[in-house]
C-alpha positions, 0 to 999 in steps of 0.5 A: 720850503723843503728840507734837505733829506726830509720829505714831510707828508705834504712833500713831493717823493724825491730820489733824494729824500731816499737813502741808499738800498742795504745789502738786505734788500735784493731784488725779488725779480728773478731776472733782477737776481740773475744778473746780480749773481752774473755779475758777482761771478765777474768780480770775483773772476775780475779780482783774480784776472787782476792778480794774473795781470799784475803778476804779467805786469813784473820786469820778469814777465811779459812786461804788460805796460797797460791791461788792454795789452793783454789777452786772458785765457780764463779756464773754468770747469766745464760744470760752471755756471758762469762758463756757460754764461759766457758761452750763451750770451755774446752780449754777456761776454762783450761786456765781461771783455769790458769789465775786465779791461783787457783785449781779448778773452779766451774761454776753454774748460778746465781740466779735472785735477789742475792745481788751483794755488799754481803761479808760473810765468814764462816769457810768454804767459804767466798763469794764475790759478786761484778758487773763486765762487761760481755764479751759484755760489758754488767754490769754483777753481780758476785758472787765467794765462795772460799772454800780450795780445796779437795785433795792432792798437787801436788809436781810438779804444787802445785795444789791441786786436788783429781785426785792423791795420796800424793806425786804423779804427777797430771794427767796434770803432769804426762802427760808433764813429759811423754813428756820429752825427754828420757835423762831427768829424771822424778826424777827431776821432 
């Protein structure tokens, strides 16, 4: 009979006999190491759009109901890693867009001398600037206007975009109903 957790000698090798990786125990493949820097650089960059999305959220702001509402001007040095990342891999940055929940991401360089600790809204947009680690590790200063998104929502996704009429799918949409199976009915869509 098996134990729980405790395969002896004679037992099979199980994923449930294995405890969880430490944080000592990175990956020693270098595209393994990449991605988890990349994706560091996300998070950290996602704590800080969070914090323009709430900011953009306040009754004297744009009044943001969800986040999907909200397009994000991210400002990053034109030295950053993570910038030309983003810039490289439009895999990448679809699934940046997606970590981010939001509609829409603007990437532009931020200037030389622009104030890192800034907090301004307006009727339009509110800006957020914050210092974030870039994906080397390197101190990095951020900037994130959100502003809402232009355009229609999509009733399937929720994203909101100009690339489709009211009440019609997005072109993301569209494109992964068309792959359904035959049986299925895009109406339930």
């Amino acid at each position: 009979m098996f134990g729980v957790g405790r395969a002896g000698p004679t037992e099979p090798d199980s994923v449930f006999t294995h405890g969880w990786l430490s944080s000592s125990e990175e990956p020693s493949d270098p595209e393994a190491l990449r991605n988890l820097a990349r994706w560091s650089a996300v998070r950290r960059l996602r704590s800080v759009a969070d914090k323009a999305l709430e900011l953009a959220r306040q009754p004297a702001s744009l009044k943001l109901g969800k986040a999907l509402e909200a397009q994000l001007t991210v400002f990053l040095p034109p030295s950053s890693h993570l910038l030309a990342e983003l810039r490289a891999d439009d895999a990448f940055r679809a699934q940046t867009l997606g970590a981010l929940l939001v509609s829409d991401l603007v990437l532009k360089e931020l200037s030389p001398g622009v104030d890192t600790n800034q907090v301004s809204q307006g009727a339009e947009l509110v800006r957020f600037s914050a210092q974030t680690e870039d994906v080397d590790g390197s101190p990095m200063p951020v900037t994130v206007e959100t502003r809402r998104c232009p355009g229609a929502k999509c009733p399937r996704c929720w994203r909101v975009g100009n690339d489709h009429p009211e009440d019609e799918l997005c072109p993301r949409c569209k494109d992964a109903v068309s792959r359904l199976p035959p049986s299925y009915s895009t109406e339930r869509c």
